[in-house]
mmCIF file of the N, C-alpha and C atoms, coordinates in Angstrom:
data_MODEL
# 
_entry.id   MODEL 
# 
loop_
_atom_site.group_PDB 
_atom_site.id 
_atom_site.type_symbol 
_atom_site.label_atom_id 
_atom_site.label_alt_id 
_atom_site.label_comp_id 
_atom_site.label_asym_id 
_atom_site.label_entity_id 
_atom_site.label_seq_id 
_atom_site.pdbx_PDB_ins_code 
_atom_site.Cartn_x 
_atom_site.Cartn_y 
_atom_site.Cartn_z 
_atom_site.occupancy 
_atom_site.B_iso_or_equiv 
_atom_site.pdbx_formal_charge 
_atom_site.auth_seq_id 
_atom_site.auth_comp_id 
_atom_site.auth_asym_id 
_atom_site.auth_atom_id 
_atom_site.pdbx_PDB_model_num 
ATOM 1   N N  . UNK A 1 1  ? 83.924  44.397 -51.342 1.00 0.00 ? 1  UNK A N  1 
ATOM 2   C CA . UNK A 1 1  ? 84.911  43.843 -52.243 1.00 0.00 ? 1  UNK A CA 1 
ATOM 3   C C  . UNK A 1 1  ? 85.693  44.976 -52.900 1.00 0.00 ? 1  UNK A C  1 
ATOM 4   N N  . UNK A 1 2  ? 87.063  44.750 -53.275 1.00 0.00 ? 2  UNK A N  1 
ATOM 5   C CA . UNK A 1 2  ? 88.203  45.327 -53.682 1.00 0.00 ? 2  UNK A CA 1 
ATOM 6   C C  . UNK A 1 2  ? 88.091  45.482 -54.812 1.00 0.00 ? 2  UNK A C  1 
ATOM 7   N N  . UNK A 1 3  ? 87.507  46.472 -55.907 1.00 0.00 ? 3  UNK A N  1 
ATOM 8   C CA . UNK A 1 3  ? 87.932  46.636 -57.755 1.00 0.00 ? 3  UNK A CA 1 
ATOM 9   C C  . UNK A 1 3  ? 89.303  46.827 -57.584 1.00 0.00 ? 3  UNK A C  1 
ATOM 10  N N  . UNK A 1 4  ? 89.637  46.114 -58.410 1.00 0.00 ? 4  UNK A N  1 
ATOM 11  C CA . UNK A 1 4  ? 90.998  46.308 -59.073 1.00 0.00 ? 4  UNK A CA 1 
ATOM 12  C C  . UNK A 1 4  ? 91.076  46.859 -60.001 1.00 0.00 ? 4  UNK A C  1 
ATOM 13  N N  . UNK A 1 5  ? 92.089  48.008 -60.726 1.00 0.00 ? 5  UNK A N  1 
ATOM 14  C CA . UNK A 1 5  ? 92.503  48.410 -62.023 1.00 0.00 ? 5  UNK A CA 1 
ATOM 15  C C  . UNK A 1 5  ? 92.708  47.298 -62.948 1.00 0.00 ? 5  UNK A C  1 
ATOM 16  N N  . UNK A 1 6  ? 92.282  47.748 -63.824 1.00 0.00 ? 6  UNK A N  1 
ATOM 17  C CA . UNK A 1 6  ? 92.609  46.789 -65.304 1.00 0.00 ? 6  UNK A CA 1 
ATOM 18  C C  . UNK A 1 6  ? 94.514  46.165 -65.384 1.00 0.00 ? 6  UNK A C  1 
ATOM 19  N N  . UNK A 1 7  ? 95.148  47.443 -64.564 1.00 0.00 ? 7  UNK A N  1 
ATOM 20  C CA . UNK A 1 7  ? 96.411  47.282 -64.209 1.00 0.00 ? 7  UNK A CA 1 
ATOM 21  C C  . UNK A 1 7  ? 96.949  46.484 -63.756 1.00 0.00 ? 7  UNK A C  1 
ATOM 22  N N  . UNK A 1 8  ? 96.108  46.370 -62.420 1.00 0.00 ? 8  UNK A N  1 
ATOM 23  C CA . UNK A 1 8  ? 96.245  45.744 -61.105 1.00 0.00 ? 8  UNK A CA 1 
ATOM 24  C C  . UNK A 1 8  ? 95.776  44.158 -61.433 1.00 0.00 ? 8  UNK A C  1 
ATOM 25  N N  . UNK A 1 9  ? 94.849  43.844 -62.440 1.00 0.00 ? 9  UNK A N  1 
ATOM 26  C CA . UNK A 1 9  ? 94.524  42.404 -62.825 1.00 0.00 ? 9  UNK A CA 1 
ATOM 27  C C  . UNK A 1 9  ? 95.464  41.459 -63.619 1.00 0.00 ? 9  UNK A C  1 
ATOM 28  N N  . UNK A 1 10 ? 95.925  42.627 -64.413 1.00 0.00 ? 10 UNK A N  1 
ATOM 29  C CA . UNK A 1 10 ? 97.165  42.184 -65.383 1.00 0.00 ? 10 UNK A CA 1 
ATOM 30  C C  . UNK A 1 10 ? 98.398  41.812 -64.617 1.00 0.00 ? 10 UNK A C  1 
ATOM 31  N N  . UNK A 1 11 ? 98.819  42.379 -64.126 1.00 0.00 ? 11 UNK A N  1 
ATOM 32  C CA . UNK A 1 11 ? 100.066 42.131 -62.911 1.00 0.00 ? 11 UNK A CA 1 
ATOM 33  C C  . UNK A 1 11 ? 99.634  40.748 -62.565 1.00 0.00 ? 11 UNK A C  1 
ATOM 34  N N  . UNK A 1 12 ? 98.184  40.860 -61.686 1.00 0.00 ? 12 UNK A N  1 
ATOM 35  C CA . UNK A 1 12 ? 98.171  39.224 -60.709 1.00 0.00 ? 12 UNK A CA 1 
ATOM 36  C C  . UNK A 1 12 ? 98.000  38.106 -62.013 1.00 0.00 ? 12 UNK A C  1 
ATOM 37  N N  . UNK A 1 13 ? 97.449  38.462 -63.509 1.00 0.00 ? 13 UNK A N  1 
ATOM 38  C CA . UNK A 1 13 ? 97.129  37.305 -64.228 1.00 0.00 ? 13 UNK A CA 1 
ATOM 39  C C  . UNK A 1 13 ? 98.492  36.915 -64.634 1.00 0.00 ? 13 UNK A C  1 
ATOM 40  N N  . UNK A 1 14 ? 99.135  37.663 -64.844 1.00 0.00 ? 14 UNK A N  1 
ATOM 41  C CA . UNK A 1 14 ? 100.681 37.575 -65.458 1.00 0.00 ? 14 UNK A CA 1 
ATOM 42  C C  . UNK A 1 14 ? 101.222 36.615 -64.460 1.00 0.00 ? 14 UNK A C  1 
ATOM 43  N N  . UNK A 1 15 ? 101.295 37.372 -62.981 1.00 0.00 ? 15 UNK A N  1 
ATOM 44  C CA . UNK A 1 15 ? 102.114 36.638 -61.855 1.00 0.00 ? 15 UNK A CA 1 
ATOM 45  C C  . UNK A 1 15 ? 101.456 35.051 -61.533 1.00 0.00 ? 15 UNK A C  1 
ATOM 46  N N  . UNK A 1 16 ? 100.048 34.800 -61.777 1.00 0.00 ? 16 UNK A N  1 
ATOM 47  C CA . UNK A 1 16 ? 99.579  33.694 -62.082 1.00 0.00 ? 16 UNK A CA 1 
ATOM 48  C C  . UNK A 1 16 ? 100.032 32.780 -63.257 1.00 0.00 ? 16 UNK A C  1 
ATOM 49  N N  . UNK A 1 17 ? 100.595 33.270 -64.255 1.00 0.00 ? 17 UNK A N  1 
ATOM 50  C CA . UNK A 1 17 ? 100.852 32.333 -64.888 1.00 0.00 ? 17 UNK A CA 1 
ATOM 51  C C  . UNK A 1 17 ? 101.815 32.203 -65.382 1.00 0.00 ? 17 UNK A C  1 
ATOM 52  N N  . UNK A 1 18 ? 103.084 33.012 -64.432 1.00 0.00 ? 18 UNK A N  1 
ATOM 53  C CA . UNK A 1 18 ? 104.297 32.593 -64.304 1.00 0.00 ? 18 UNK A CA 1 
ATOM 54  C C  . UNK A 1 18 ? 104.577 30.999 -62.890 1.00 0.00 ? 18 UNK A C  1 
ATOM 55  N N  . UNK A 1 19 ? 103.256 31.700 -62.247 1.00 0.00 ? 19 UNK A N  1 
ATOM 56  C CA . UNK A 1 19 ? 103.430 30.025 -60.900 1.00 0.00 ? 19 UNK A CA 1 
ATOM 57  C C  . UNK A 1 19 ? 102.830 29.007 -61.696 1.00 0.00 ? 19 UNK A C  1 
ATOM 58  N N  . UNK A 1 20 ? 101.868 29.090 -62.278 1.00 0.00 ? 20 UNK A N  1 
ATOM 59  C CA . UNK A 1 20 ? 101.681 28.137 -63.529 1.00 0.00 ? 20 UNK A CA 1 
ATOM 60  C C  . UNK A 1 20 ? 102.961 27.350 -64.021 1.00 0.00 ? 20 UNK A C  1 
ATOM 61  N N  . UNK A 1 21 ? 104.150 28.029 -64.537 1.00 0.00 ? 21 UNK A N  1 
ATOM 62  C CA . UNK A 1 21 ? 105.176 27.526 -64.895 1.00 0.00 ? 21 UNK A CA 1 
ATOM 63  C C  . UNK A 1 21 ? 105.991 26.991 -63.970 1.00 0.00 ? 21 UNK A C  1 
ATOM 64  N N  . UNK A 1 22 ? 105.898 27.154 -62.942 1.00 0.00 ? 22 UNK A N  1 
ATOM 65  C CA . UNK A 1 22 ? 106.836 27.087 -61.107 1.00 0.00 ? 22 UNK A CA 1 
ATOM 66  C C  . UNK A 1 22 ? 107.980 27.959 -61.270 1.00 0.00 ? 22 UNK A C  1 
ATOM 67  N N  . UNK A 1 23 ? 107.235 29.586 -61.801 1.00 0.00 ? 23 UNK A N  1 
ATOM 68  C CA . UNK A 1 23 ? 107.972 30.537 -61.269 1.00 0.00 ? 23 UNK A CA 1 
ATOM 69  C C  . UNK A 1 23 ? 107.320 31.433 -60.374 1.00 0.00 ? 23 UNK A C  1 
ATOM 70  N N  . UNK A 1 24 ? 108.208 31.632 -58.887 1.00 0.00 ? 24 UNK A N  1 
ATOM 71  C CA . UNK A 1 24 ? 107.322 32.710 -58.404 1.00 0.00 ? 24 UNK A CA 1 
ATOM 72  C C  . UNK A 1 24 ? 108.238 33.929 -58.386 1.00 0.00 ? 24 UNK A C  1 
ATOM 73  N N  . UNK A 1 25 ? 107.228 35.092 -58.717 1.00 0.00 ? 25 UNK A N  1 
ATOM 74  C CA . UNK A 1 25 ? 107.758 36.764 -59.023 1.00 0.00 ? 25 UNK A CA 1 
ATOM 75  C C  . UNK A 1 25 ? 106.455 37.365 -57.895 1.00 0.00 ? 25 UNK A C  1 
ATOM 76  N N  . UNK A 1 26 ? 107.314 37.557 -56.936 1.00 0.00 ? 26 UNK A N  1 
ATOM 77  C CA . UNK A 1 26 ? 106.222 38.417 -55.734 1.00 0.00 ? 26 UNK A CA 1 
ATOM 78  C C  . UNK A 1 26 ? 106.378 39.793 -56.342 1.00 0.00 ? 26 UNK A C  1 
ATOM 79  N N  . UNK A 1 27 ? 107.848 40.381 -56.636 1.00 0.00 ? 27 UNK A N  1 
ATOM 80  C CA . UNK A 1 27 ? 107.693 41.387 -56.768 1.00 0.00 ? 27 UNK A CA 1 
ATOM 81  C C  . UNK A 1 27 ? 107.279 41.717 -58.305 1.00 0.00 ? 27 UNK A C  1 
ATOM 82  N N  . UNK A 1 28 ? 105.862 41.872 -58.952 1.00 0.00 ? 28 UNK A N  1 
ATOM 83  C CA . UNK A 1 28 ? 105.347 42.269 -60.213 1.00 0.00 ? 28 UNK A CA 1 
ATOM 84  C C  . UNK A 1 28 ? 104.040 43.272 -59.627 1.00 0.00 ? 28 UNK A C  1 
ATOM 85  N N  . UNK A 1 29 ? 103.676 44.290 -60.177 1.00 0.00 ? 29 UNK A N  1 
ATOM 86  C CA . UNK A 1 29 ? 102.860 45.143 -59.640 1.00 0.00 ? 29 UNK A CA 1 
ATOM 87  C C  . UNK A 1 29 ? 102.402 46.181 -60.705 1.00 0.00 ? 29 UNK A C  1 
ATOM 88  N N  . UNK A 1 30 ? 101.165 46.720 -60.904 1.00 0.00 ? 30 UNK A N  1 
ATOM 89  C CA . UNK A 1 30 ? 100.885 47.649 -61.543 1.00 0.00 ? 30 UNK A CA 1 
ATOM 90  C C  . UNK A 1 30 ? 101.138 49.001 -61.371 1.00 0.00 ? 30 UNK A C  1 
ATOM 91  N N  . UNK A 1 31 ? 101.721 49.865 -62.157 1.00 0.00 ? 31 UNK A N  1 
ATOM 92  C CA . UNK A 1 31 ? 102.287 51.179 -61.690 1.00 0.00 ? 31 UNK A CA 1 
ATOM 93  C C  . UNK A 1 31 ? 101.162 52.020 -62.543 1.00 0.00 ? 31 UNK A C  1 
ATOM 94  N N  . UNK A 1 32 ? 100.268 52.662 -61.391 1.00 0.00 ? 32 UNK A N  1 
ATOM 95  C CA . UNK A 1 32 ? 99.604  53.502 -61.788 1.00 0.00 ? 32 UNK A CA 1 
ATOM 96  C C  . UNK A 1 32 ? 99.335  55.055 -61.966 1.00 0.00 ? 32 UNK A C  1 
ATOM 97  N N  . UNK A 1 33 ? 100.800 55.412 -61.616 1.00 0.00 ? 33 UNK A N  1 
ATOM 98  C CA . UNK A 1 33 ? 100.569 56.723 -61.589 1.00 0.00 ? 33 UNK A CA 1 
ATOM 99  C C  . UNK A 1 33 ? 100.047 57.667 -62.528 1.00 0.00 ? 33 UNK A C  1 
ATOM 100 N N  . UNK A 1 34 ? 100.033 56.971 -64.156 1.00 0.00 ? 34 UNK A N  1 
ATOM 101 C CA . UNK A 1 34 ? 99.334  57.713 -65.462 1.00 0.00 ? 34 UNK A CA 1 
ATOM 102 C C  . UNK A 1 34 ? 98.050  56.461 -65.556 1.00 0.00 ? 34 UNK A C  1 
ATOM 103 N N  . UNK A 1 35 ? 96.645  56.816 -65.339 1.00 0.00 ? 35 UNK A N  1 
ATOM 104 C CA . UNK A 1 35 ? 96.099  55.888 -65.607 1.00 0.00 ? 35 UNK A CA 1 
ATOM 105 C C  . UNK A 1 35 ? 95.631  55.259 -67.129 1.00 0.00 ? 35 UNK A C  1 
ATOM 106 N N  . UNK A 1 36 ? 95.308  56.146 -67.695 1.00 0.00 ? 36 UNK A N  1 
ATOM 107 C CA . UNK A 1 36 ? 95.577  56.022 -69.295 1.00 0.00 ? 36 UNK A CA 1 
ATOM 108 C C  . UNK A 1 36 ? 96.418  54.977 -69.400 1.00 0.00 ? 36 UNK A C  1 
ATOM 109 N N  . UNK A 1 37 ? 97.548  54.867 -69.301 1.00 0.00 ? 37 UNK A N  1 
ATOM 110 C CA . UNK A 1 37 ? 98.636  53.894 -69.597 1.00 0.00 ? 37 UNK A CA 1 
ATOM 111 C C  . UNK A 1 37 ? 99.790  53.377 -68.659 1.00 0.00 ? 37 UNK A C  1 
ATOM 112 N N  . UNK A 1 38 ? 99.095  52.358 -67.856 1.00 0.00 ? 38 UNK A N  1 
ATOM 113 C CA . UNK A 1 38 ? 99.574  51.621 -66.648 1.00 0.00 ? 38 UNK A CA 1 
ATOM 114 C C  . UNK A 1 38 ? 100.775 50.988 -67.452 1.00 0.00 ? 38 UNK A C  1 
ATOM 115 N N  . UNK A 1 39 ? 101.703 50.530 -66.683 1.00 0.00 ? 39 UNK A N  1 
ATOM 116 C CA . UNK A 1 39 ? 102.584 49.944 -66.812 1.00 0.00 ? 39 UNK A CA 1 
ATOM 117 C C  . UNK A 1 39 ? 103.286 48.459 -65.887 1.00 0.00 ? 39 UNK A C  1 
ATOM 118 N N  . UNK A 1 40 ? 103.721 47.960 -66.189 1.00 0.00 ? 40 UNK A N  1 
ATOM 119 C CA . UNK A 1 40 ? 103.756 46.175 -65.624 1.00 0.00 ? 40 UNK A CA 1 
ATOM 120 C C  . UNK A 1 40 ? 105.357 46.473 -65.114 1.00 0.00 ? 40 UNK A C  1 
ATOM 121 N N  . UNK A 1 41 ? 105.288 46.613 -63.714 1.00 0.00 ? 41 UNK A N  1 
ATOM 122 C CA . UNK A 1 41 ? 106.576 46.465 -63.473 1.00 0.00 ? 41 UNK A CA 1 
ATOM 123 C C  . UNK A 1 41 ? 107.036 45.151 -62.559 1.00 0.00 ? 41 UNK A C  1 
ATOM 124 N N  . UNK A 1 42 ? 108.195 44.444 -63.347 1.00 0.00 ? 42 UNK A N  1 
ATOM 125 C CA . UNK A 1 42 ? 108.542 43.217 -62.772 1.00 0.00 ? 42 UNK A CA 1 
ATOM 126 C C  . UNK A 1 42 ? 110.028 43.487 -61.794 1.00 0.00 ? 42 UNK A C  1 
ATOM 127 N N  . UNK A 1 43 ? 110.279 43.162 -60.746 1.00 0.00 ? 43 UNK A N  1 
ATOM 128 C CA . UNK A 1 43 ? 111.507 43.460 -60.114 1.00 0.00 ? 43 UNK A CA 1 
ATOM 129 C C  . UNK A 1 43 ? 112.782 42.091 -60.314 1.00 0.00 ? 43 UNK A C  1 
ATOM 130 N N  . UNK A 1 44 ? 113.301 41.700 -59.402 1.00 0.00 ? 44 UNK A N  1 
ATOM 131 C CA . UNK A 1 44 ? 114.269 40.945 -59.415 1.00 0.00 ? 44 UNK A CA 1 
ATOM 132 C C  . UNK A 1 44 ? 113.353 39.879 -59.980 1.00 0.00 ? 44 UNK A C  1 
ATOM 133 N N  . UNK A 1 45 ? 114.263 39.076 -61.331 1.00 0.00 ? 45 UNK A N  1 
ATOM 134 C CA . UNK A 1 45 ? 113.425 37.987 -61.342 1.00 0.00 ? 45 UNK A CA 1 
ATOM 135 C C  . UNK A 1 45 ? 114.731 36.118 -61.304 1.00 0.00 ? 45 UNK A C  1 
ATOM 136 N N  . UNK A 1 46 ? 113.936 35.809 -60.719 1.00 0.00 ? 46 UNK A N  1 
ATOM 137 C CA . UNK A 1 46 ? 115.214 34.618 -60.452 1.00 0.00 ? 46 UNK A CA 1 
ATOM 138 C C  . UNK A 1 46 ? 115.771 34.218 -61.711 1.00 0.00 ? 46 UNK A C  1 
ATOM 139 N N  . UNK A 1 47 ? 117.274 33.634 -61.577 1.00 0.00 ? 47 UNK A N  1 
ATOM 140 C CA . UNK A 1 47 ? 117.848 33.222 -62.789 1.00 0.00 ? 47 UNK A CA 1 
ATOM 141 C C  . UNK A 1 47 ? 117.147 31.698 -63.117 1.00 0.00 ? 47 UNK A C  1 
ATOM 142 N N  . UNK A 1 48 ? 117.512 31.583 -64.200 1.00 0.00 ? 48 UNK A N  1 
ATOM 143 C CA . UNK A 1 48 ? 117.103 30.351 -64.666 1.00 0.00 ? 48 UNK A CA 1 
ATOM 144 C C  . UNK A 1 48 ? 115.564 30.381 -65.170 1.00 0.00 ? 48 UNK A C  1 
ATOM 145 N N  . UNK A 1 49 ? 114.833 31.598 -65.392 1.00 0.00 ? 49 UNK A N  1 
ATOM 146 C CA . UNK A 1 49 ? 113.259 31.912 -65.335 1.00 0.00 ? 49 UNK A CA 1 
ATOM 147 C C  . UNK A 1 49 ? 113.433 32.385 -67.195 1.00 0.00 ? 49 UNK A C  1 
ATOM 148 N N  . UNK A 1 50 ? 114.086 32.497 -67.550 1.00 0.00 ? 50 UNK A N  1 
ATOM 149 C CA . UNK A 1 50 ? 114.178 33.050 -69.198 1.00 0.00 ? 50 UNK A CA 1 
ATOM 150 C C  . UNK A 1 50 ? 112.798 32.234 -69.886 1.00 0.00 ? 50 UNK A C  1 
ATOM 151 N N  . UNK A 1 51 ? 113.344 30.960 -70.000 1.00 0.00 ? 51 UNK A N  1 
ATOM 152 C CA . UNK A 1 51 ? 112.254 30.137 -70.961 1.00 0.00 ? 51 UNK A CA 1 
ATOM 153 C C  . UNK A 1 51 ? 110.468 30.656 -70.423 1.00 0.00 ? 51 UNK A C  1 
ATOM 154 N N  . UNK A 1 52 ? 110.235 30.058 -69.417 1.00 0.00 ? 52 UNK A N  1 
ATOM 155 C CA . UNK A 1 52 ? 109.253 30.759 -68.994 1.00 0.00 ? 52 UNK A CA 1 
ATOM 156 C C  . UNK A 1 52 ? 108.732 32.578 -68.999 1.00 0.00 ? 52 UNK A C  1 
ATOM 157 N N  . UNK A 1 53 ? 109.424 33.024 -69.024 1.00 0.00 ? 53 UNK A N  1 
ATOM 158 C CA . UNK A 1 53 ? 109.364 34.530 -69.135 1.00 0.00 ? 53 UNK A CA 1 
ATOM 159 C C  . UNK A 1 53 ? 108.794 34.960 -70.514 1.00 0.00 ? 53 UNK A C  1 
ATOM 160 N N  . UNK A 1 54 ? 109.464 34.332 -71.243 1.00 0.00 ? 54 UNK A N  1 
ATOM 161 C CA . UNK A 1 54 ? 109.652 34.378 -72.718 1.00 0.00 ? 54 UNK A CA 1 
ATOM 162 C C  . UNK A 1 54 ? 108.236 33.578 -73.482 1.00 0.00 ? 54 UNK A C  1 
ATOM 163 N N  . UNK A 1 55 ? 107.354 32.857 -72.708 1.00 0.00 ? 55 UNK A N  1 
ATOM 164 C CA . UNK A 1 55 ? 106.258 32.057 -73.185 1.00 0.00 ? 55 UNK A CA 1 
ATOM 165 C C  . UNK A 1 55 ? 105.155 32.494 -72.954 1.00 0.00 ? 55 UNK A C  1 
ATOM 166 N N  . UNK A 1 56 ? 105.504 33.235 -71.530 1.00 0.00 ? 56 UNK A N  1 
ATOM 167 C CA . UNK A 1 56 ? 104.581 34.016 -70.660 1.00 0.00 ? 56 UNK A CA 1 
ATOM 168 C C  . UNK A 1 56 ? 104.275 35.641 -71.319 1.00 0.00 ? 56 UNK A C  1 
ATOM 169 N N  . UNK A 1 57 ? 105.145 35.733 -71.852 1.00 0.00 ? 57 UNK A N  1 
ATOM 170 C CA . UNK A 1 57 ? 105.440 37.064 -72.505 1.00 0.00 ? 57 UNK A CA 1 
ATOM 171 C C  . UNK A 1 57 ? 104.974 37.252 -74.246 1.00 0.00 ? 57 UNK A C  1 
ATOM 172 N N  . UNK A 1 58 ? 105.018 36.387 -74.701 1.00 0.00 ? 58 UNK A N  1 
ATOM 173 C CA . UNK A 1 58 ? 104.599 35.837 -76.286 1.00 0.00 ? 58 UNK A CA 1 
ATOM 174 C C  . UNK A 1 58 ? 102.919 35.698 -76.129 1.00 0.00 ? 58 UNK A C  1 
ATOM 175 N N  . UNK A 1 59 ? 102.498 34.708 -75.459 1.00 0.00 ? 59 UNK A N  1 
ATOM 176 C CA . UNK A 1 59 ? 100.660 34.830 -75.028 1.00 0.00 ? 59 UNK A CA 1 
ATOM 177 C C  . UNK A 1 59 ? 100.461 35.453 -75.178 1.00 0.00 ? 59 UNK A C  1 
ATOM 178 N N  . UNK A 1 60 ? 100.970 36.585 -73.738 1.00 0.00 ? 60 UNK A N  1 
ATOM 179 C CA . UNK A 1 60 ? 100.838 37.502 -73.568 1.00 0.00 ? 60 UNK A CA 1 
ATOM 180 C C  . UNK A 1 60 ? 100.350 39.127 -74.730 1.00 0.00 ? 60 UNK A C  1 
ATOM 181 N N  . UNK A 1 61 ? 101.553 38.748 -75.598 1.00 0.00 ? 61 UNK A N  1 
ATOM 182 C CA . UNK A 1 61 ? 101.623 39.545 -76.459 1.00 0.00 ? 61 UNK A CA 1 
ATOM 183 C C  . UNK A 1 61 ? 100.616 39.537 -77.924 1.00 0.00 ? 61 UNK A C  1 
ATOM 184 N N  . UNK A 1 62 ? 100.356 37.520 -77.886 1.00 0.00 ? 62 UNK A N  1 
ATOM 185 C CA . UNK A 1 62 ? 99.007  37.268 -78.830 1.00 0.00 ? 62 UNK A CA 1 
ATOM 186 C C  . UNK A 1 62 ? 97.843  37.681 -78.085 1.00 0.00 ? 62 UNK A C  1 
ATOM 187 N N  . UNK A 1 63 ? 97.734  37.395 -77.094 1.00 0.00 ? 63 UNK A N  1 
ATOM 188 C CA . UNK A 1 63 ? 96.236  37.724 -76.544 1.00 0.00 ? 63 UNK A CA 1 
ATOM 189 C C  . UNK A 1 63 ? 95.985  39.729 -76.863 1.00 0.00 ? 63 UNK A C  1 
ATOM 190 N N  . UNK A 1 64 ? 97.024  40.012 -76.514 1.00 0.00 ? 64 UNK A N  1 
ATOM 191 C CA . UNK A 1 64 ? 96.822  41.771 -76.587 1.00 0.00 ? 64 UNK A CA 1 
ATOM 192 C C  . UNK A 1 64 ? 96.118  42.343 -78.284 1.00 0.00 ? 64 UNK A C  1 
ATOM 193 N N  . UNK A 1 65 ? 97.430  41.329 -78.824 1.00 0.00 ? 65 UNK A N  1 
ATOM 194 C CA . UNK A 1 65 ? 97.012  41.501 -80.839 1.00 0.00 ? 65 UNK A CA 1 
ATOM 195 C C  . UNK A 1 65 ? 95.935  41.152 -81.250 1.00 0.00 ? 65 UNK A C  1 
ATOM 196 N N  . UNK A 1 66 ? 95.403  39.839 -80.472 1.00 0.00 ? 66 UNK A N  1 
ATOM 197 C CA . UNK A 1 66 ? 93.845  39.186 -80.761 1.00 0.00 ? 66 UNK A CA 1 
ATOM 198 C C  . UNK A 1 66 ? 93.060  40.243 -80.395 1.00 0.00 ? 66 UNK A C  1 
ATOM 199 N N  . UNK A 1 67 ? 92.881  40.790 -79.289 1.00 0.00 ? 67 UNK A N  1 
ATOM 200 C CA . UNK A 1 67 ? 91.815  41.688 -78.934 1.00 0.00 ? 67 UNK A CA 1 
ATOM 201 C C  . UNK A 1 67 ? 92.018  42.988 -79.412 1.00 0.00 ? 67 UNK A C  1 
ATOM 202 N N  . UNK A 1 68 ? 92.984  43.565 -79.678 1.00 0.00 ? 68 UNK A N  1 
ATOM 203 C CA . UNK A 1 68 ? 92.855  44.930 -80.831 1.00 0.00 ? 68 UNK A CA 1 
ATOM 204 C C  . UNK A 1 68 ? 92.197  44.358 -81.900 1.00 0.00 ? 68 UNK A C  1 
ATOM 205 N N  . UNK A 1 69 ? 92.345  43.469 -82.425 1.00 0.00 ? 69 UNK A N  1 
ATOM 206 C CA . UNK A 1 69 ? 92.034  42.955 -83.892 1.00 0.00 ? 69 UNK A CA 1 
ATOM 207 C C  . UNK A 1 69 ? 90.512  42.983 -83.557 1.00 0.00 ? 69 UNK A C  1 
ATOM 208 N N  . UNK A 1 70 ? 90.121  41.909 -82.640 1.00 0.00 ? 70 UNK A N  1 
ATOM 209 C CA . UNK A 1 70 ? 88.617  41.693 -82.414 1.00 0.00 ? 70 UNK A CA 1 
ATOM 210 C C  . UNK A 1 70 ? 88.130  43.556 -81.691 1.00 0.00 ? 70 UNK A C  1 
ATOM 211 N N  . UNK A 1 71 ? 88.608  44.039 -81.383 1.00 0.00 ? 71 UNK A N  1 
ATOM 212 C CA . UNK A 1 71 ? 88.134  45.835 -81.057 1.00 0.00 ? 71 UNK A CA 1 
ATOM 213 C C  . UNK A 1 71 ? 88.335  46.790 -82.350 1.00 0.00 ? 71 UNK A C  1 
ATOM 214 N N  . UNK A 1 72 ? 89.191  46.542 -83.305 1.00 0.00 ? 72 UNK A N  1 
ATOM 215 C CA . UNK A 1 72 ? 89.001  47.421 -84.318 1.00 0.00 ? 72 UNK A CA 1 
ATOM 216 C C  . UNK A 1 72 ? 88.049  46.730 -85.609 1.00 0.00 ? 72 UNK A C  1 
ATOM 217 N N  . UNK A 1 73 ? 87.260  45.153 -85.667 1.00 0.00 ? 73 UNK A N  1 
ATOM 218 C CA . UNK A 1 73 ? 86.652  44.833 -85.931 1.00 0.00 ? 73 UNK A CA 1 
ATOM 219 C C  . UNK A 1 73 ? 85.255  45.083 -85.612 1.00 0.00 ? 73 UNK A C  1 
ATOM 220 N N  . UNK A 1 74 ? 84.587  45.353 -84.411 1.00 0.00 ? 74 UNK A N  1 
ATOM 221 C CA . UNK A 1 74 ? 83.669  46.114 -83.692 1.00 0.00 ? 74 UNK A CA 1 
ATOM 222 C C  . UNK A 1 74 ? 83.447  47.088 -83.421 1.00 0.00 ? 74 UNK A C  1 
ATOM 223 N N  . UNK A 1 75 ? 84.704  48.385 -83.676 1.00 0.00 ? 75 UNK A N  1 
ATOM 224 C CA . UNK A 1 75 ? 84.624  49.747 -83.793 1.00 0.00 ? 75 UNK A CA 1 
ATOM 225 C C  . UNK A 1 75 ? 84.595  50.666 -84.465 1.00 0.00 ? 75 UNK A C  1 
# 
């Protein structure tokens, strides 16, 4: 079996739950060349995808704040 980077999971959970919405983004991928601090790169993304992007991206952005909060609570 294949480990994936922490990178590489984020990309497919993201791209999962943009088809969740019935958007598909083939091209989203983890760029790992600094591993310390991967980066989410999304390519062409179809028009009409804003609302979704934008919902997908907000979660996104609570789930990250929740778990610093719950990691600097435990550290």
């Amino acid at each position: 079996m294949n480990a994936q980077a922490p990178g590489e999971r984020v990309a497919d959970l993201v791209r999962d739950e943009f088809a969740a919405l019935g958007v598909w983004l083939p091209d989203i991928r983890a760029d790992l060349r600094e591993p310390q601090r991967p980066l989410l790169v999304i390519g062409t993304v179809p028009l009409g995808t804003g609302f979704a992007m934008l919902r997908v991206l907000a979660d996104y952005q609570r789930l990250l704040k929740a778990e610093r909060i719950r990691l600097g609570r435990s550290g």
